[in-house]
C-alpha positions as CSV (number, residue, x, y, z in Angstrom):
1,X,72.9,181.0,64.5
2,X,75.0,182.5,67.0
3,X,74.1,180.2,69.7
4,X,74.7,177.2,67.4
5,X,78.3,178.3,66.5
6,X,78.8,178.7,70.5
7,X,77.8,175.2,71.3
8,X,79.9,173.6,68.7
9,X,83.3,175.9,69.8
10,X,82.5,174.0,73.0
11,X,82.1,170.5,71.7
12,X,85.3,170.8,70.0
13,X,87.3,172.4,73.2
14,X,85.9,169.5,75.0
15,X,86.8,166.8,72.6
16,X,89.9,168.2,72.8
17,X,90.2,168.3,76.5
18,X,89.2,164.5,76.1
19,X,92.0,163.9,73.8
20,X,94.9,165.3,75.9
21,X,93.7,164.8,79.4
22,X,96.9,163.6,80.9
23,X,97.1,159.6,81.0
24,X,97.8,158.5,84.8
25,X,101.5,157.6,85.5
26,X,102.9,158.9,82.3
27,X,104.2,161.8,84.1
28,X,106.3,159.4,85.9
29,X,108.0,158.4,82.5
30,X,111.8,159.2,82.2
31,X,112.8,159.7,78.4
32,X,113.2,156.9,76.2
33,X,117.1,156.4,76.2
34,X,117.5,156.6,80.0
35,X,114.8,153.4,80.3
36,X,116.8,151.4,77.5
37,X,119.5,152.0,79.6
38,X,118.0,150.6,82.5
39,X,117.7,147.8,80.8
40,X,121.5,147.1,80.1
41,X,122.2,145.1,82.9
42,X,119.0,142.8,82.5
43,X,120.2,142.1,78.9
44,X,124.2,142.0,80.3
45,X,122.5,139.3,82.5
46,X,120.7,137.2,80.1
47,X,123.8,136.9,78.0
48,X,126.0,135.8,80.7
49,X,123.4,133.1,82.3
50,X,122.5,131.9,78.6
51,X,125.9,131.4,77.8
52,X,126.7,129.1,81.2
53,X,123.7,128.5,82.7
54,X,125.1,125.6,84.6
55,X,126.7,126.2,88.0
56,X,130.3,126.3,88.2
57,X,129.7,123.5,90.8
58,X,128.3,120.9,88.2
59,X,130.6,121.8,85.1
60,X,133.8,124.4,84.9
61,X,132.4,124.4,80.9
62,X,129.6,126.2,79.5
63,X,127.6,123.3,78.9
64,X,123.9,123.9,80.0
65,X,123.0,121.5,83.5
66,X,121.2,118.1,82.2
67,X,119.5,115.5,84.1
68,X,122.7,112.9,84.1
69,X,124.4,115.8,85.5
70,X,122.0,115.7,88.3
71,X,121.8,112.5,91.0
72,X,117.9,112.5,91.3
73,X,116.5,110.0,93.4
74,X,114.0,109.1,90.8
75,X,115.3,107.5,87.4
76,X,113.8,109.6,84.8
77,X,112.9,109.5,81.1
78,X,113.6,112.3,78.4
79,X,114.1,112.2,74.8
80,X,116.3,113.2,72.5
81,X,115.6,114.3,68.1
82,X,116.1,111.4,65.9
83,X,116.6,111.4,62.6
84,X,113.9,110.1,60.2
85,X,116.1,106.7,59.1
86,X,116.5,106.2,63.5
87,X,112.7,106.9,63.9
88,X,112.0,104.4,61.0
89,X,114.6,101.4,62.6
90,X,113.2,102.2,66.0
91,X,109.5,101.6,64.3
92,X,110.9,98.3,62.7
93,X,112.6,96.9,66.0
94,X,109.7,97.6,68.0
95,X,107.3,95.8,65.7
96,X,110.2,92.9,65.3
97,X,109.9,92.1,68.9
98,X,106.0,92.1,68.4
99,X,106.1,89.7,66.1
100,X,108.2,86.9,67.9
101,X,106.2,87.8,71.2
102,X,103.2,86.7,68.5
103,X,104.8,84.0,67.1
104,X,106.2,82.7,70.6
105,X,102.2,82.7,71.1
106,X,102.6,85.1,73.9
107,X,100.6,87.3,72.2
108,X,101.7,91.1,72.2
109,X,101.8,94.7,74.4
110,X,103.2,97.8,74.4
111,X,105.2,98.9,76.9
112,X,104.1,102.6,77.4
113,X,105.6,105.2,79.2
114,X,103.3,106.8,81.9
115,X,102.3,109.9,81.5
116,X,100.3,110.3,84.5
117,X,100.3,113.4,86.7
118,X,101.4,111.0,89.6
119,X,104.6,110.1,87.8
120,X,105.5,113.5,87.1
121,X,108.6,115.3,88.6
122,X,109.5,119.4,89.0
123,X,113.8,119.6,89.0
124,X,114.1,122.4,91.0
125,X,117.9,122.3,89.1
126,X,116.3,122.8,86.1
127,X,113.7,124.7,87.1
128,X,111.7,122.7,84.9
129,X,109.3,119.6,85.1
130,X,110.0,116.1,83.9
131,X,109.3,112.3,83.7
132,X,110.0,109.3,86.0
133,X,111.0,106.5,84.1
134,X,107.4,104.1,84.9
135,X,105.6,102.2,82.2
136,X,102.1,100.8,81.9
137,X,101.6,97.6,79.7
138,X,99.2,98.0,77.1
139,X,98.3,94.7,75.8
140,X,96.0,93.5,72.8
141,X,94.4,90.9,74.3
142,X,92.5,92.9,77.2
143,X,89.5,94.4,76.9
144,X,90.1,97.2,78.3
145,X,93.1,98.0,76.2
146,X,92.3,96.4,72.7
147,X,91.2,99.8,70.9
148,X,94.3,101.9,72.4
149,X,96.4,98.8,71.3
150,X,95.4,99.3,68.0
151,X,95.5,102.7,68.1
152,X,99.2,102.6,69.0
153,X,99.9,100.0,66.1
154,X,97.9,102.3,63.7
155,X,99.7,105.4,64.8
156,X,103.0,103.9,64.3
157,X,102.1,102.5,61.0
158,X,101.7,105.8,60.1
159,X,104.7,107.4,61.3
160,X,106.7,104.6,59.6
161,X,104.9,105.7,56.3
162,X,106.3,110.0,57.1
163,X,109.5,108.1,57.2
164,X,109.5,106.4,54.0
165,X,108.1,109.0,52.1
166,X,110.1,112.2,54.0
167,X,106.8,114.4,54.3
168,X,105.6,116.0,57.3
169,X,101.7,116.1,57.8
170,X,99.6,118.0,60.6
171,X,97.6,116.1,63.6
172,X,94.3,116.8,61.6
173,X,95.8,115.1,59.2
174,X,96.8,112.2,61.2
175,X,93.3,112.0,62.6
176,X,91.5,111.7,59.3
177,X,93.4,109.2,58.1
178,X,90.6,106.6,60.3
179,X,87.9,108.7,62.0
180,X,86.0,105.4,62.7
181,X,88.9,104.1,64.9
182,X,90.4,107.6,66.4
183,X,86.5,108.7,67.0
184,X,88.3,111.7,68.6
185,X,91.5,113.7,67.8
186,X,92.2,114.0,70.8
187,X,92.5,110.6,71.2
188,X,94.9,109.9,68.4
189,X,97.2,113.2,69.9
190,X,97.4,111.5,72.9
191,X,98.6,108.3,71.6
192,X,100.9,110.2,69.1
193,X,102.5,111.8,72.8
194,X,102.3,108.3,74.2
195,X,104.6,107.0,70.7
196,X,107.0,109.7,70.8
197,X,108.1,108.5,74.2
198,X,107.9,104.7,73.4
199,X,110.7,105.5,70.8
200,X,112.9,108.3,72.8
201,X,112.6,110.8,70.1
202,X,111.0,114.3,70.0
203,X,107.2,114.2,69.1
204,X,108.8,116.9,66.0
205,X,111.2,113.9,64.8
206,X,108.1,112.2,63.5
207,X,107.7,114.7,60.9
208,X,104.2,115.1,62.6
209,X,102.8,118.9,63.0
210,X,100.3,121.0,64.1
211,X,98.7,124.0,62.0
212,X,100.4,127.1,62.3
213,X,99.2,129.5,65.3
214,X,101.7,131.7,66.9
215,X,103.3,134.7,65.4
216,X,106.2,136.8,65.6
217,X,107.0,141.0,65.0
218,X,109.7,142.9,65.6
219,X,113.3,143.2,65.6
220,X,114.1,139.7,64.2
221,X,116.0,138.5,61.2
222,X,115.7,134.4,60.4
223,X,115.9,132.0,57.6
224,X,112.9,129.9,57.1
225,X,113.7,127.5,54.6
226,X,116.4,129.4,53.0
227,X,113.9,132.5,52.7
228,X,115.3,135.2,54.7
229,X,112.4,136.7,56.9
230,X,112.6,140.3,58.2
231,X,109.9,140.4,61.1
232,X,110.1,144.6,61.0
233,X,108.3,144.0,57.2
234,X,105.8,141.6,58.3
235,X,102.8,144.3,58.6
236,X,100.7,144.4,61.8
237,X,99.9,140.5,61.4
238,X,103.7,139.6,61.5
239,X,105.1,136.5,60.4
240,X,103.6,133.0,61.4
241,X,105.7,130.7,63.3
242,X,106.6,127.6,61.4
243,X,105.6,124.3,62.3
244,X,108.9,122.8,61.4
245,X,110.9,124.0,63.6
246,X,113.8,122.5,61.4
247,X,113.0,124.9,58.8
248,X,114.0,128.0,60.8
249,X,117.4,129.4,61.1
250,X,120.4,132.0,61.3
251,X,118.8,133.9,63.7
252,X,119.8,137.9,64.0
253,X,118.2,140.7,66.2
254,X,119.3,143.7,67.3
255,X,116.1,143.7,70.0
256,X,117.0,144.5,73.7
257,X,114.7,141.4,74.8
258,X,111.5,139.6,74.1
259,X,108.5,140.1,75.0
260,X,106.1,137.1,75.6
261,X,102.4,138.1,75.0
262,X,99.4,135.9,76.4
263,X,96.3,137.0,74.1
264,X,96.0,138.2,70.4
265,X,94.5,141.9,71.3
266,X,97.2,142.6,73.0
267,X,100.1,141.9,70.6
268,X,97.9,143.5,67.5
269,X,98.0,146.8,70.0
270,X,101.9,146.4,70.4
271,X,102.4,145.9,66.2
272,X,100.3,148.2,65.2
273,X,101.9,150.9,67.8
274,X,105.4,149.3,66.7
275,X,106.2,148.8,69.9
276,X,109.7,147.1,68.8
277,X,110.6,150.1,67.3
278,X,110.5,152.5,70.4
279,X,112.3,149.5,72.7
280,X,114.1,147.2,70.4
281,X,112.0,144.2,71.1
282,X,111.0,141.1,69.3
283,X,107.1,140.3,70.4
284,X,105.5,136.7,70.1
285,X,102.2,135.1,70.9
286,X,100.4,131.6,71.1
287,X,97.1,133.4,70.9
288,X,96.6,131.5,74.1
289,X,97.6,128.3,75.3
290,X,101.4,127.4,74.0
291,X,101.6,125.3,71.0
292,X,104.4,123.1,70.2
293,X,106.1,125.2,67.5
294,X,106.0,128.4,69.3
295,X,107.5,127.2,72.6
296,X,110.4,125.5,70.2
297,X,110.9,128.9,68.5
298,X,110.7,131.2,71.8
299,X,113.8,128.5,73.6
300,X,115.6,128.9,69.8
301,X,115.1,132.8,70.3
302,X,116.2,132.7,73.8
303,X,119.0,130.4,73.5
304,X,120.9,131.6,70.2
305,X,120.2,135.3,70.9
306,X,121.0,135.5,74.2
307,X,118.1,137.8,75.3
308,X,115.9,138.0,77.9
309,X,112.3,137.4,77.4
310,X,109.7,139.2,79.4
311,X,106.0,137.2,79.6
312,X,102.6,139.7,79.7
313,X,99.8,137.9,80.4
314,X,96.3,137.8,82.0
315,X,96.2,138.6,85.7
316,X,94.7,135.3,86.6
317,X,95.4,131.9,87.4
318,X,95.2,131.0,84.0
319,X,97.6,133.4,82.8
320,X,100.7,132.0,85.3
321,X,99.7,128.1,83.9
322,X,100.6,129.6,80.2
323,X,103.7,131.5,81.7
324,X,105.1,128.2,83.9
325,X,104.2,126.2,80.8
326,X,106.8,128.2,78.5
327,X,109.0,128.2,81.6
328,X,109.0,124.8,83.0
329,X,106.8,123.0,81.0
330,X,103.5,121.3,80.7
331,X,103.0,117.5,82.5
332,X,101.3,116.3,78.8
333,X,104.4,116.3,77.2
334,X,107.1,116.5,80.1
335,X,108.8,113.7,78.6
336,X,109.9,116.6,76.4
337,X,110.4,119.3,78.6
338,X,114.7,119.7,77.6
339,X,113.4,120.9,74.5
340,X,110.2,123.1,75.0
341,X,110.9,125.3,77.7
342,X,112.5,128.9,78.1
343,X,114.8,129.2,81.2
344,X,114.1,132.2,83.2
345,X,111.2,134.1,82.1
346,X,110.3,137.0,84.0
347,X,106.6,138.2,84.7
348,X,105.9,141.8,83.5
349,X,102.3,141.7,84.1
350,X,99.4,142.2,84.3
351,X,100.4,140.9,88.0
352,X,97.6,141.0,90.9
353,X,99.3,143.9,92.8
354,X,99.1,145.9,89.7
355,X,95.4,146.4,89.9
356,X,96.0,148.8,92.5
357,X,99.1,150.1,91.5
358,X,97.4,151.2,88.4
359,X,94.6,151.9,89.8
360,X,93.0,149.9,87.6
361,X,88.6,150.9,88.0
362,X,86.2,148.3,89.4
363,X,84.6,147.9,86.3
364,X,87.2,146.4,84.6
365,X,88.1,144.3,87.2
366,X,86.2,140.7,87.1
367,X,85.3,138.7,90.2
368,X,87.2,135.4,90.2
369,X,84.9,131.9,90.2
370,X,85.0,128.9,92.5
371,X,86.7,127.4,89.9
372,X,89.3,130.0,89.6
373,X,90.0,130.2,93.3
374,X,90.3,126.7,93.1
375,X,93.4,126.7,90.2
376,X,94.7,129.3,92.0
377,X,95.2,127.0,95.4
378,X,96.4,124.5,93.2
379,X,98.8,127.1,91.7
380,X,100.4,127.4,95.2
381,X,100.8,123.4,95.9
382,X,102.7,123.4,92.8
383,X,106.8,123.0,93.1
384,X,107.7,125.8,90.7
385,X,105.7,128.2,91.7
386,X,106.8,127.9,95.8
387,X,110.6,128.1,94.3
388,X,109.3,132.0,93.3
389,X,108.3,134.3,96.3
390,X,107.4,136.8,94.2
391,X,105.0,134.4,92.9
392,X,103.7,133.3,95.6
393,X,102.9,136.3,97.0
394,X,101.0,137.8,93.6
395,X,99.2,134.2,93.7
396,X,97.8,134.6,97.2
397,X,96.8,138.4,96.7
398,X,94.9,137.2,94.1
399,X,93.0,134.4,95.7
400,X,92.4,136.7,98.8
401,X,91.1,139.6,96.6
402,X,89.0,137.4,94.4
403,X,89.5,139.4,91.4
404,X,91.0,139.0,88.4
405,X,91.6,141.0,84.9
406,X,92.8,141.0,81.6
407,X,95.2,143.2,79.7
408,X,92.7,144.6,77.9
409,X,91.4,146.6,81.0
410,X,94.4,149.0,80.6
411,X,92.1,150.0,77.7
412,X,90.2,151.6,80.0
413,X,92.6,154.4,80.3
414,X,93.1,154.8,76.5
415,X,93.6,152.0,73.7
416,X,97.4,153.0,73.5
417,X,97.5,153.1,77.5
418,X,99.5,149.7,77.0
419,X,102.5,150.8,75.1
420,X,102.5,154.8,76.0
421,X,102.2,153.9,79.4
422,X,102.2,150.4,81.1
423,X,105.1,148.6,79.4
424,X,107.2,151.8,79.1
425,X,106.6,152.3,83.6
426,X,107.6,148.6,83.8
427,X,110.3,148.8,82.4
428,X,111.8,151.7,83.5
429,X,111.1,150.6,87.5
430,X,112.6,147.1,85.8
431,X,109.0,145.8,87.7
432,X,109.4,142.2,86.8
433,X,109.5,138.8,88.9
């Protein structure tokens, strides 16, 4: 009996050794106040850029730099939000000039912007990517084109419907509306993209949505359709980012800056630890690749509130498309890219060099595949990420190391290793590029 009391007095003293073994780095953490006042001038500098980010060379206002400001070589395309009674007379004209090139007996085409990777454009100015001003014709009577025609005629048919009946619907929605001709929803996205740009408006002007994915925590205050929203009392799920963009506004935070998070785990770690409470922060997610809605809401964070916004995402190739996307865009909808993307986003991590720095074990570390290496090389070509050194020098670790990891291997350490330990160090060595 003894003997039995003796072995358990020993379990317990080494679960409890187990429990307080001393996390690596944390020794190296200063006390909370002297890192949130490291981070004064970061958020001294995000104020001052956001409120004239346009070089004193190109305006003496505070009027952000634009593309006519710029004398581009290249004539290029962007668009601008209409409202629903422009969208609708836009619809009308375009479908007026149809019908005399019909009755003319020229038969008919659309004139389509091109959206092709060869016709896009990276602005180092703007540090973001947009569109040359090239169309393709799309005609009926081609074989080739017929079923895209009428796609396109179908599409906009629809659209002019939202307009006379001021309701928004989702993509789904759109799709289902004739499966037999759209076969795909991908393929009536795509010409819903290709519309938007025929007209010159936002793809949100045509009251067209997708279903809600990315969520927000933290030290935010906003108004979403009159209903005030405190993101501090939205639980450990937090508060889903509208679709409407339109819907959202009178924006408040008290939050130091913003924290950009890649995956799903990793924000549900940061809520439940209330993260935002330790370092005022507001914390937002895609759950992956950037939707439409929550790059809208992340520029209307940055923009109104003046705060910097700090991306944490997987350390692999994958992980810095999903950061340049918020940042400078995505070539699908480029045409857009004034509206959808967040100027100067810095990357906390999980960055290549950090696997050692961490020292980060083997196990958790995952060998990167041909495919991998191969976005990775492709990474480097690209314009925006040679304007970033720092960049450019974590992207080619990488692709010589051949490893990659999530943030989730910080678990390894502990499942609180994240916000005890990892974003606290960051931030206190201000270890962003």
């Amino acid at each position: 009996m003894a003997e039995t009391s003796s072995k358990s007095k020993k379990r317990q003293r080494a679960g409890k050794d187990f429990l307080t073994t001393e996390l690596p780095f944390k020794n190296r953490l200063k006390p909370d106040s002297v890192i949130l006042q490291t981070l004064e001038p970061l958020v001294a500098s995000s104020s001052s850029s956001s409120s004239s980010s346009a070089p004193s060379s190109a305006s003496s206002s505070s009027k952000p730099l634009t593309l006519s400001d710029l004398s581009l070589s290249a004539t290029c395309r962007e668009v601008s939000d209409f409202s629903l009674s422009d969208v609708q007379s836009s619809i009308e004209s375009l479908v007026l000039s149809i019908t005399h090139s019909i009755l003319s007996g020229q038969g008919f085409s659309f004139n389509v912007p091109s959206r092709a990777a060869s016709n896009q454009l990276y602005v180092p100015e703007l540090d973001r990517i947009v569109l040359r001003d090239k169309n393709t014709l799309r005609p009926f009577a081609h074989i080739s084109s017929v079923r895209k025609s009428t796609i396109t005629a179908k599409i906009l048919s629809l659209i002019h419907q939202l307009c006379l009946k001021n309701i928004h619907v989702t993509k789904r929605d759109l799709f289902y509306t004739d499966v037999k001709l759209f076969q795909d929803q991908t393929q009536s996205d795509a010409v819903l993209d290709d519309v938007s740009c025929m007209l010159g408006c936002t793809r949100s002007s045509l009251n067209v949505i997708a279903a809600e994915k990315g969520v927000v925590v933290g030290r935010l205050v906003f108004s979403d359709n009159g209903d005030m929203i405190d993101c501090t009392k939205m639980g450990m799920g937090g508060k889903a980012i509208p679709p409407n963009i339109d819907r959202v506004g009178d924006m408040r935070s008290d939050a130091l800056f913003i924290l950009l998070v890649e995956k799903d785990a990793a924000y549900i770690r940061l809520a439940e630890d209330r993260f935002y409470n330790r370092f005022p922060c507001i914390i937002v997610t895609a759950k992956g690749q950037p939707d439409v809605a929550t790059r809208l809401f992340l520029r209307k964070m940055k923009m109104e509130l003046k705060l910097p916004v700090l991306a944490l995402v997987d350390s692999d190739p994958y992980g810095l498309k999903i950061l340049s996307v918020y940042g400078c865009g995505s070539k699908n909808m480029s045409y857009d890219s004034a509206n959808l993307t967040t100027p100067d986003i810095k990357w906390l991590g999980i960055r290549p060099s950090d696997l050692d720095k961490y020292k980060i074990p083997e196990q958790c570390r995952l060998p990167m595949t041909e495919q991998d290496i191969k976005t990775g090389k492709d990474l480097l070509e690209e314009d925006f990420v040679k304007k970033n050194p720092g960049w450019v020098e974590e992207l080619t670790l990488m692709v010589k190391t051949k490893q990659k990891a999530e943030i989730q291997a910080l678990s390894s350490f502990g499942f609180q290793y994240l916000s005890e330990v990892y974003l606290p160090l960051k931030l206190q060595q201000q270890d962003w590029l």
